[in-house]
N, C-alpha and C positions, 0 to 999 in steps of 0.2 A: 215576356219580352216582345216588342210590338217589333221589328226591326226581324227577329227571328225565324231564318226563311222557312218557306214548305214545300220548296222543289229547289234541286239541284243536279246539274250535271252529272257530277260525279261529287261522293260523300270522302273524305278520306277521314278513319279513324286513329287518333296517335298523335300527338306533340313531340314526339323527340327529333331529332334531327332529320328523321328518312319522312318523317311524314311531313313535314314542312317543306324538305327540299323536293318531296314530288309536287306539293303544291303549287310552290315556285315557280317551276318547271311546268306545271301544266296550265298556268296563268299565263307563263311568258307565251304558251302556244295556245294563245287566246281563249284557252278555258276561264274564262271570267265569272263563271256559274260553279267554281267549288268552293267545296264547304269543308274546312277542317275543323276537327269537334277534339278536344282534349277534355276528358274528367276531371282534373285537375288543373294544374300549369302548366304550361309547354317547358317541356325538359323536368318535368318532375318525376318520369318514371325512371330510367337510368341513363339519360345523356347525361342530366345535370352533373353524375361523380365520374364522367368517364376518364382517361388520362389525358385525351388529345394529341397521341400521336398521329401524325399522318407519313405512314410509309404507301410506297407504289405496286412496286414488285411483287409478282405472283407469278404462279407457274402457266399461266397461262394468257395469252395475248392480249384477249380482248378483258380479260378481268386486270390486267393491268392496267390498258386501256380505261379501263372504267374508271381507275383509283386516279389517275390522269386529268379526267374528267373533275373532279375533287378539285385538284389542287390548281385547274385552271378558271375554278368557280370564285374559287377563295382567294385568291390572288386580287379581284375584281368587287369581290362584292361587299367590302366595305366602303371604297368608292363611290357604288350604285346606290347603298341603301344608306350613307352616311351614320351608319351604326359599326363601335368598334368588333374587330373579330377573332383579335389575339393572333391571327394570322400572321407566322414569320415561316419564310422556308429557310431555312439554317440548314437544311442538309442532313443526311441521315447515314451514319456510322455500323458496319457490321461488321463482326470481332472473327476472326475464325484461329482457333486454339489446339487442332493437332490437322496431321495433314490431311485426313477425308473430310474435314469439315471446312478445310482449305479449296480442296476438291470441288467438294460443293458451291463453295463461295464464286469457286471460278468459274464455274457450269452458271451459278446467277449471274454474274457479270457478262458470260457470252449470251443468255436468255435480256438481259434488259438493254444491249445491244441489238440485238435480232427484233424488240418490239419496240427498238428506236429511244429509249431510255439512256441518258449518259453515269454507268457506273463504273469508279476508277477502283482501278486496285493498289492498294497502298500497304507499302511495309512497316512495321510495328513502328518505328519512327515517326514515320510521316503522319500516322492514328494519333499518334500521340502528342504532334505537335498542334491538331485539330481539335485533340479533347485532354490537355493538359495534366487531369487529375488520375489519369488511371496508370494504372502500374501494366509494364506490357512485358512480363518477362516471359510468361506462357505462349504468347499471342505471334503465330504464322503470318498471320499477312491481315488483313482488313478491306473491305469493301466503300464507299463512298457515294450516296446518289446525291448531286446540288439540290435537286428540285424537291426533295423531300424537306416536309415542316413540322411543324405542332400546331395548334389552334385552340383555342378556349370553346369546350363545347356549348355553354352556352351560349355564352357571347354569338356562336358563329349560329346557333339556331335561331336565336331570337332576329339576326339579318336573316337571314333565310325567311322566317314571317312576314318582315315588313316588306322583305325586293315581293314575296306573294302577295300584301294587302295592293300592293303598289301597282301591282298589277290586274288588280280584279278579284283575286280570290278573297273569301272571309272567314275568317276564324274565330271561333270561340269556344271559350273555357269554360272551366267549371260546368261542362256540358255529359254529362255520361249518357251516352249511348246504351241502354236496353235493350234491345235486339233489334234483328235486323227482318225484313218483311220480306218473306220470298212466297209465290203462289205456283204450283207446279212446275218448280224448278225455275223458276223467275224472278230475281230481284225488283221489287217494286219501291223497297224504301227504306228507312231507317226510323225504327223507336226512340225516342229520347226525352230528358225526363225535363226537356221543358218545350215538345211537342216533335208531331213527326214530319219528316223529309222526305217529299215522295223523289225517284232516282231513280236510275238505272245500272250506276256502276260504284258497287264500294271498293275501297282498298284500305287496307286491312296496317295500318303501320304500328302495333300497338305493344312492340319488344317484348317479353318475356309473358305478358297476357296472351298473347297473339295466340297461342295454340288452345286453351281453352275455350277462348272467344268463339276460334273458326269454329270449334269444337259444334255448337250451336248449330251452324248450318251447314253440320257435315261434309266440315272440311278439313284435311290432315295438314300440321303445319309441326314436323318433328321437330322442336326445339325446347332447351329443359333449362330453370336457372341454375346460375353456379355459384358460389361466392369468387370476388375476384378482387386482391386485396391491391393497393402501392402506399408505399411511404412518403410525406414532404415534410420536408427538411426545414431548418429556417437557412439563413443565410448561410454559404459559405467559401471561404475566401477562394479567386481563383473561378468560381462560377460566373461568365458574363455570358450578356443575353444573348448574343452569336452563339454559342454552345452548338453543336449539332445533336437530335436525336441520335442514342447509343442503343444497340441493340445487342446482348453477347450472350447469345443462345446457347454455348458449353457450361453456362453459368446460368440460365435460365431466366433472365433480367433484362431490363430495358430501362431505359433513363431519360428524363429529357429536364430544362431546367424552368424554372420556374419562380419568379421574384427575389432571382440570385441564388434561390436554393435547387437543390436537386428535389426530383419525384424518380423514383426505385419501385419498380413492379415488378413480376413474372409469372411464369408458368409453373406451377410445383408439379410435383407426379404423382402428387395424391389429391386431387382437388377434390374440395366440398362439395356436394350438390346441394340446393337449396330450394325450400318449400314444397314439399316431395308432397304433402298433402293440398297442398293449394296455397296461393298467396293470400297474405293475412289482408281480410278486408279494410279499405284507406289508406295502404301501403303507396306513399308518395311523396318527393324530396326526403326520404328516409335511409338512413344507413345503417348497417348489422353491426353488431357488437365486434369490435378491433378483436382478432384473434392471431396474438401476441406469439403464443404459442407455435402455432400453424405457419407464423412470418418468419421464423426464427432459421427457417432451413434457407432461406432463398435472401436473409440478410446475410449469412455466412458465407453466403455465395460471391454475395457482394463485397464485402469487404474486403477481400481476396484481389478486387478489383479494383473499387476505389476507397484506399481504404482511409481519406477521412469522412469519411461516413463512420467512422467508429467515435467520433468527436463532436457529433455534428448533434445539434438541438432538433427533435422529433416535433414536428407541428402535427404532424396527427398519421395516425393509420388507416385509412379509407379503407371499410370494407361494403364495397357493392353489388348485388348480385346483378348479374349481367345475362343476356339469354346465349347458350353456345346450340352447336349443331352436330349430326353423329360424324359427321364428314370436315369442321371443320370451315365451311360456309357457309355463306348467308344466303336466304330464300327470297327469290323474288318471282314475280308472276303470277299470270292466273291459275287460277285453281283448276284442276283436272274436275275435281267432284262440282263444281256452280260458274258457271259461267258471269260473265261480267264483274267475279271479285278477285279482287288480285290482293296480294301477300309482300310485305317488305320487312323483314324480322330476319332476328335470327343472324346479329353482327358479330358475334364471336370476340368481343369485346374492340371491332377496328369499325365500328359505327361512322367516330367521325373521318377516320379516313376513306370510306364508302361511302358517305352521307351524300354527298355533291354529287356523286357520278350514277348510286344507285339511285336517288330522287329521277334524276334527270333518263335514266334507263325505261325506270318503271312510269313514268308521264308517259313516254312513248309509245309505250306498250298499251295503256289505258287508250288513248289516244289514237293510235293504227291499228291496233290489235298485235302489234308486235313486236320484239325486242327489236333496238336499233340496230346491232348483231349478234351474232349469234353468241350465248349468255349460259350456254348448257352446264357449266360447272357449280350456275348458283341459281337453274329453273329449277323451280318446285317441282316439275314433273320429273326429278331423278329420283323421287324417294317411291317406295312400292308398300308391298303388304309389313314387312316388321316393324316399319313406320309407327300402323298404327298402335302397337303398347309403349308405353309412355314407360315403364319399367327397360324395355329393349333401346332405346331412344337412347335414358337416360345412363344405362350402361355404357355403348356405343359414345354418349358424349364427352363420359368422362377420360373413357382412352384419347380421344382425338381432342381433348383441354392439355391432358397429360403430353402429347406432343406434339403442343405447338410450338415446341423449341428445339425438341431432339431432331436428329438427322434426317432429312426425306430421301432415303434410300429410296433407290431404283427397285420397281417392282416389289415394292414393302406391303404388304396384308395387311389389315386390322384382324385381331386377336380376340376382343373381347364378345359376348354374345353369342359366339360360337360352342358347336352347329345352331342353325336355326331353321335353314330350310335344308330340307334332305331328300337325294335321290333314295327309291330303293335299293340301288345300288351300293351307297355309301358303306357302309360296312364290310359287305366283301371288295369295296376297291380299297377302301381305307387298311384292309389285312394281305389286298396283294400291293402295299407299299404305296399307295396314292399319300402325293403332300398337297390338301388343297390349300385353293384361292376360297375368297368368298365375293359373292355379286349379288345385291340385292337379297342378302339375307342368305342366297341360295351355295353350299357348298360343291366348288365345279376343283374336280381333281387338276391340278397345275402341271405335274409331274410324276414322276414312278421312282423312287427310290430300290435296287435291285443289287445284288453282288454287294452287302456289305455297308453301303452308303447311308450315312444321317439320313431319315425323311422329315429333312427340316429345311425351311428356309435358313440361308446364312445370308447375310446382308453385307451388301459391300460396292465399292465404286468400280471394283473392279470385275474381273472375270468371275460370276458367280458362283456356288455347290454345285447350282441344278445344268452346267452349261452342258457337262459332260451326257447329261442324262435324256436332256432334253434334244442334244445332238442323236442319242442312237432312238429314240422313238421318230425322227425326220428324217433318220437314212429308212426305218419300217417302213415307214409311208410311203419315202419313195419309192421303196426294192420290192415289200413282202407285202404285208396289210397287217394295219391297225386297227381297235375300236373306242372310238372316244363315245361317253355318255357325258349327250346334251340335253340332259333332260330342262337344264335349266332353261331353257329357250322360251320366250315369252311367242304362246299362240290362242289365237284368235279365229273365229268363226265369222266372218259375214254373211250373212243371206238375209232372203226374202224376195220379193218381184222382182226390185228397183234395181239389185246386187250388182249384177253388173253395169248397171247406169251407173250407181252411183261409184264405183271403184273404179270406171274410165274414167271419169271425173277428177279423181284425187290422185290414180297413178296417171306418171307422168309416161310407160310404156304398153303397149296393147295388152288389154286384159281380157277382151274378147273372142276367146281362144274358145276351142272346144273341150269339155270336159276330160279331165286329165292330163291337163296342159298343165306345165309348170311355168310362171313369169318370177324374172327378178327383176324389180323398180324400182325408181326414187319414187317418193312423193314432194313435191315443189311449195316453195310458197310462191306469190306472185311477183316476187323479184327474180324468181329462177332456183332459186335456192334450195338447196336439198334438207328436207326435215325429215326425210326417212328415208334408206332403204335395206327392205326388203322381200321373202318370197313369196309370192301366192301361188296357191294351186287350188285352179278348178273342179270341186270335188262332183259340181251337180252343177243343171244350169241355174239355180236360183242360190246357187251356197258356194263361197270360196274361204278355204284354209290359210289365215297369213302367220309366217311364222318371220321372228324380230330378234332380236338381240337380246340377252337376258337383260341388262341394265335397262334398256329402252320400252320395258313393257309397261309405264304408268304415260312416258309421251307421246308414243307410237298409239295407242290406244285411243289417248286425247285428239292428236292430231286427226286422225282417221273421222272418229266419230264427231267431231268439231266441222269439217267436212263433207258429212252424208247432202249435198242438196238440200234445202227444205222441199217438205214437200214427199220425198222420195219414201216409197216400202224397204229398210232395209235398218238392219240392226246387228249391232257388234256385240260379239257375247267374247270376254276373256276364259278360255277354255284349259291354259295354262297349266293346272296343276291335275287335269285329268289324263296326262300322256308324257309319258316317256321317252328319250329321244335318245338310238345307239346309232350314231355315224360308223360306217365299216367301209374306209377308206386304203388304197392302195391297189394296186396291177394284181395283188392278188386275191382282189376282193370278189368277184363276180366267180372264182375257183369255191371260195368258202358259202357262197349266198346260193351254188346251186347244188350244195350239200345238205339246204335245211330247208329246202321247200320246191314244190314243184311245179310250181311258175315260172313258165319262161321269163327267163334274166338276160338271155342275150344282147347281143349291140342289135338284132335285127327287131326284137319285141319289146326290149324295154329300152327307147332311145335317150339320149342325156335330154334333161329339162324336162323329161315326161314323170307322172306317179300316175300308181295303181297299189290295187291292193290286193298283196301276197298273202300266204299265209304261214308261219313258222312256230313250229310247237304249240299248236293250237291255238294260235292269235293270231286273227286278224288285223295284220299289217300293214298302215299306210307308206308306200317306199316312193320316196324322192330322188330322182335319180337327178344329183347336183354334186356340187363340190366347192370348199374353202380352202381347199389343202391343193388343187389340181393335181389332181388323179383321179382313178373310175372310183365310184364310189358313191355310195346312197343311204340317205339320212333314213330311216327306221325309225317311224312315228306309230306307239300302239300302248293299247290304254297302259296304264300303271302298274297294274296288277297282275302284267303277265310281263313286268320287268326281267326281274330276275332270271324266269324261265328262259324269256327267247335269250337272254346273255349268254346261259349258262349253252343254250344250242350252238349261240356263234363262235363260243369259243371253243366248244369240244370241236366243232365243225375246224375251226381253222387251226387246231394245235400241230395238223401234220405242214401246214403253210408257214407255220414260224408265225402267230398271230400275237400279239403283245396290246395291252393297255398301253393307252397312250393321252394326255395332260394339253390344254390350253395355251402351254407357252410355246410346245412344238407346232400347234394350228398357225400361231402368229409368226411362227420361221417360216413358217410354208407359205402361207399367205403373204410374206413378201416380197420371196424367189417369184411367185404366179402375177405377182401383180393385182392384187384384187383390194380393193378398197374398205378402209373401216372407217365407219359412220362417229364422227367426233373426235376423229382424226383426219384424215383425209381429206373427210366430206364433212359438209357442216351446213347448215343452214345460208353461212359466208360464200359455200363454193355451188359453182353450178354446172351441171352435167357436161355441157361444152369445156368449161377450166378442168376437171376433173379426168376428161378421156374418157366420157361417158354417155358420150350424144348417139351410141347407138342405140340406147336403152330408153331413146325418146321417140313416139310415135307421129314425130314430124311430116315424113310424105303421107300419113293418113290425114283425111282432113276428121278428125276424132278432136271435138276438145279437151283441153284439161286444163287443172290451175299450173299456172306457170309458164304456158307454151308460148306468151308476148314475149315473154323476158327470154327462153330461151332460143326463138326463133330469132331473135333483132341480136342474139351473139353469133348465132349460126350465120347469118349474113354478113353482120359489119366487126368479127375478130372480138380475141379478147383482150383484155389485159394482165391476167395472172394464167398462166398453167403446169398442171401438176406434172413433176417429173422425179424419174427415180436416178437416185447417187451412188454410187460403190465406190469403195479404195480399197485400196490392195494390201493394204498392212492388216491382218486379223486379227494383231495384238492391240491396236490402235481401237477403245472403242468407242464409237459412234455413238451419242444420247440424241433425241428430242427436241425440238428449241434451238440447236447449235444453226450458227448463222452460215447462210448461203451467198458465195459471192462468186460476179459471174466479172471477168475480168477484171478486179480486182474492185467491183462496186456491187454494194450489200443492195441482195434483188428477195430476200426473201428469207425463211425458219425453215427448219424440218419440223414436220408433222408426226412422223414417227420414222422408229430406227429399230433395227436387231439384226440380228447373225443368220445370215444365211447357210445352212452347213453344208446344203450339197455344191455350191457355189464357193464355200471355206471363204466369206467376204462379207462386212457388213453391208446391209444395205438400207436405203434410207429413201424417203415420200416428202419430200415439201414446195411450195409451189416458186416460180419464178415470176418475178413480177416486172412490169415493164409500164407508164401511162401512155405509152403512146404505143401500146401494142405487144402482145406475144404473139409468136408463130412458132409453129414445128422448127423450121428454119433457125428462128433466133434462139431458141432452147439451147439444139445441138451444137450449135455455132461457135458457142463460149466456152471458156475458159475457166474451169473451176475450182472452190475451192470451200470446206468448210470447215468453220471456227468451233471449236471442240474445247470449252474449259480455257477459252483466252489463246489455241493453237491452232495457226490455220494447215490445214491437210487438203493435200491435191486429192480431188476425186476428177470419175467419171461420171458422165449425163445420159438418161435413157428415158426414151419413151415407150418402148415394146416391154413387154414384159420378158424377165430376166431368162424365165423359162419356160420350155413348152408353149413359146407362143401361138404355134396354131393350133394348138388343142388338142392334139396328138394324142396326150395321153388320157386325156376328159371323156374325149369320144368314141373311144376304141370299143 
């Protein structure tokens, strides 16, 4: 091919929807110099059979936002590119069939209110008068978004190619990609078999390949195919093109219509996995053999519903496999393990409803270096070590294929794949009645089951098993002392010369300290933004100890070392799985720590936010003297192997103090009676230390630079416009969720970020920010008049900026 280039911008690999729509997208932002390469056709891997629903709603703001993005693309760009796109927004229907799933429906409807989404609630009539053919004699109530559509996936990829030819970019087929050229850790180009493309930036769009592909250049991309079947119908009476997408998740089914006929899909609870040994080579516009059999459970479902579909002429059974994820989401960004390649896979079969908004996410990201905001529910860097078996993955997949229709229970676990990562502790917490959680693979105890009680989760909308339990381990905490094991805690070592050059640099609060200093910091992007915090301590002047959040140890790692200066001696070693972490928290904690070692402990030797290293039952103990829970108390950092032992001293040591195991969900009571902030909740790459109530943690009168200190010095002067503030009401029966909208005289200013039960307070209490454009102040916060929407019910709360309890520290520093 003479025409055929040999340098480009950026290479994108992948025809299906997402790869085209970043091309798009990065052409419209004058990348004129990309290159999309498809092996075959565009949309011949799995857009071509998708269904083409386009729903919105997600549980989370800005990933609604994204799907937003979608349907304000497609609205337009058959217009732009004079190519049809099957684009009708008709509106999208969701069923709900006993009252917690009623429940639910109404907690969506106050969430797609709070992210500014209009969704009505409608009664089994009013559903029915919208979608004529279904039978609603089960059916509670029903949900309604307008703006929701359908779209023909091809159709809507192939405009998506031409608005990118259209704009500069160039694409070509029949082009298979061979590997990719990296020289010490360097992308220099792209192999392909009809020559090579020297580059600097690929991105990876290549669905259900995708993870063997990165495989190559040592890069983790956990997603597995599935089979994923729907039905089309021929004609049938009563079907017109108005129809609205139907969604009726008790039944496990979705509908939308198509050439007067119906298309019937769903979720089953046994899903297939597919090509467990590799995809069969040439596998493209290809479809798996109709398994008739397999459909028969989720047709009975249907016709329960509507039931002429029992009459109705079968045009065919689409079986295609599709890529899903352990979690439920789709992967986007760069890759932790190779710089300059980024990842778009991994749709969980709502491709084309993501196609528009994730294209247009990931150009940007290519493009700045950064997501437009903050996107952490679907960054690659939430996946960790069990990631990489493709057996563990594909376990983990199939539970969260299995419900993507059952209920999403408040505080609901995944089940499958467990244990995988394990303290040494597990077994004897798991025998004195621990019910865990799991996080990144790692088993962290939730709770203590004692006196008799299930040690099981029970699921429910309402007041849960574990309330009662989780209340008397946060009266411990407050009254006696606790020990929670945090072994899971994602830690890190930096040193070398540079260490502290380079970690002034990246934290945004003085790191500078003299050995044995402890700091807690964000770290900023250069919009002010928080991408991480949390603690260092200076163990040496050339070596600091960061310890992070267990979920956060594959982004927190990235970030960091993403950051070192060029140039700078220093290097981040993941230290994680050599040390064991036993927090011993409570007023009676400093009574039991100076029973098992003889190291002054006192308030005059071991002051709050100082470590050093004690020594307890023959280990060598790193001790943090901090606090999540506010109270005295110090995190217990020491190798792994002398777990069990020092537990077994703390606890013989505090049995005359009333000492008790204590679980995860009781730290998040505590933590937000204290006020203390969680990373992806509270704070977010979206929020910045000033909106957050956290500009003391910034080293502004130093003249010390760092990333981020324009953006947040130019708040610090001229105001903000969002700030975070905490909410209580008084009713304890009344509970409080997440998402529920905030309204400050009787006009919607903002979401909760997060919610839960205060017990020594007997009040829930609640984090989300007030928004204002033309200004928040302290002033204007308290001012208002509040009130928030809870499941479609508005409740009078209160407004706080101080922390609810011990706000001066009283009891931290004692």
């Amino acid at each position: 091919m003479t025409d055929f280039p040999t340098s480009a911008k950026a290479v994108i690999i992948g025809g299906g929807i997402v790869g085209c729509s970043t091309a798009y997208h990065l052409a419209k932002m004058g990348w004129t110099e990309v290159v999309l390469l498809e092996r075959k056709k565009l949309t011949s891997g799995t857009t071509f059979h998708a269904a083409g629903l386009v729903g919105q709603l997600r549980s989370n703001a800005n990933i609604t936002q994204l799907l937003g993005e979608s349907v304000k693309l497609y609205r337009t760009l058959e217009q732009e590119t004079g190519l049809g796109t099957g684009w009708k927004m008709n509106g999208g229907l969701r069923l709900a069939c006993n009252e917690e799933r009623w429940t639910e429906v109404k907690r969506q409807a106050t969430t797609a209110r709070s992210f500014g989404l209009d969704m009505q609630l409608l009664t089994p009539s009013e559903a029915k008068e919208l979608w004529p053919l279904m039978t609603t004699d089960d059916v509670v109530g029903a949900a309604y978004l307008p703006t929701d559509g359908q779209a023909n996936p091809s159709d809507i990829t192939q405009a998506l190619a031409k608005g990118a030819r259209m704009s500069g970019a160039k694409i070509y087929e029949d082009t298979k990609v061979e590997s990719i050229d990296v020289e010490n850790g360097v992308i220099k180009g792209v192999k392909t078999e009809k020559g090579y493309i020297a580059c600097e930036k690929v991105i990876l769009c290549g669905g259900q390949w995708t993870r063997n592909f990165a495989k190559t250049v040592g890069v983790n991309v956990p997603l597995v195919p599935v089979e994923h079947q729907y039905m089309v119908t021929e004609r049938i009476d009563g079907v017109t093109s108005d129809l609205p997408t139907l969604r009726d998740p008790d039944r496990l089914t979705y509908y939308k219509e198509e050439v007067g006929g119906l298309v019937m899909g769903g979720y089953e609870p046994n899903p297939i996995p597919w090509a467990m040994d590799g995809i069969p080579k040439g596998f493209h516009y290809t479809l798996l053999s109709s398994n008739f059999d397999h459909f028969e459970q989720l047709m009975e479902l249907s016709l329960g519903r509507v039931p002429a579909l029992e009459s109705a002429g079968i045009k065919e059974l689409v079986n295609g496999p599709e890529s899903f994820t352990p979690d439920g989401n789709f992967i986007l960004g760069e890759a932790p393990e190779l710089k300059n390649f980024f990842v778009g896979a991994g749709f969980n079969a709502y491709g084309i409803a993501a196609g528009g908004g994730a294209g247009m996410a990931l150009a940007e990201w290519v493009a700045n270096g950064e997501p437009p905001y903050d996107l952490w529910p679907v960054d690659i860097r939430r996946f960790g070590r069990p990631h990489f078996d493709t057996d563990w993955v594909r376990t983990r997949t199939m539970e969260a294929y299995a419900k993507h229709y059952t209920m999403a229970w408040p505080s609901e676990e995944h089940s499958s794949g467990r244990p995988c990562r394990k303290s040494p502790l597990y077994e004897t917490l798991k025998s004195n009645g621990a019910v865990f959680g799991e996080k990144l693979g790692w088993e962290r105890p939730n709770w203590y089951a004692t006196g008799g009680e299930e040690a099981r989760d029970i699921y429910t909308y309402g007041k849960p098993n574990w309330h009662d339990a989780v209340g008397r381990e946060h009266k411990a905490a407050r009254e006696g002392v606790v020990l929670y094991d945090q072994s899971s805690f994602a830690k890190f070592t930096l040193k070398g010369p540079d260490a502290e050059a380079a970690l002034s640099w990246i934290a945004a609060n003085d790191v500078a300290k003299p050995v044995g200093s402890l700091i807690y910091t964000q770290m900023l992007n250069d919009r002010g933004g928080i991408e991480t915090d949390l603690t260092c301590v200076r163990v040496k002047q050339d070596e600091y100890y960061i310890v992070t959040g267990t979920g956060y140890a594959t982004h927190d790692f990235d970030w960091i070392a993403k950051n070192i200066p060029e140039g700078m001696n220093a290097q981040i070693v993941d230290v994680t799985s050599g040390y064991s972490v036993l927090s011993l928290m409570g007023p009676k904690a400093r009574a039991v720590l100076e029973k098992v070692t003889r190291d002054d402990v006192s308030n005059e030797a071991f002051k709050f936010g100082t470590a050093k290293t004690i020594g307890i039952a023959g280990c060598p103990v790193n001790a943090l003297r901090v606090t999540y829970v506010g109270e005295l108390g110090w995190e217990l950092h020491l190798p792994v192997e002398y777990a069990t032992s020092v537990y077994a001293a703390l606890k013989d040591a505090g049995a005359e103090f009333g000492i008790i195991d204590a679980g995860y969900r009781s730290i998040e009571s505590l933590r937000l009676e204290k006020g203390y902030r969680a990373w992806s909740g509270e704070i977010s790459p979206d929020y910045t230390p000033m909106e957050a109530g956290l500009g003391w943690a910034c080293k502004l009168r130093k003249d010390i630079p760092f990333k981020g200190r324009e953006a947040v010095q130019a708040q610090k002067d001229n105001g903000v416009t969002k700030m975070l503030a905490t909410f209580t009401t008084d009713d304890p029966d009344t509970i409080i969720c997440s998402r529920s909208t905030i309204y400050r005289n009787g006009e919607r200013v903002g979401y909760l970020s997060s919610a839960g039960f205060g017990y020594t307070l007997n009040q829930w209490i609640s984090y989300g920010y007030v928004r204002n454009k033309d200004g928040v102040t302290a002033d204007y916060v308290l001012s208002g008049d509040y009130k928030l929407e809870v499941a479609t019910k508005r409740i009078p709360c209160k407004v706080h900026l101080a922390p609810l309890f011990d706000p001066k520290m009283e009891r931290v520093k004692c």
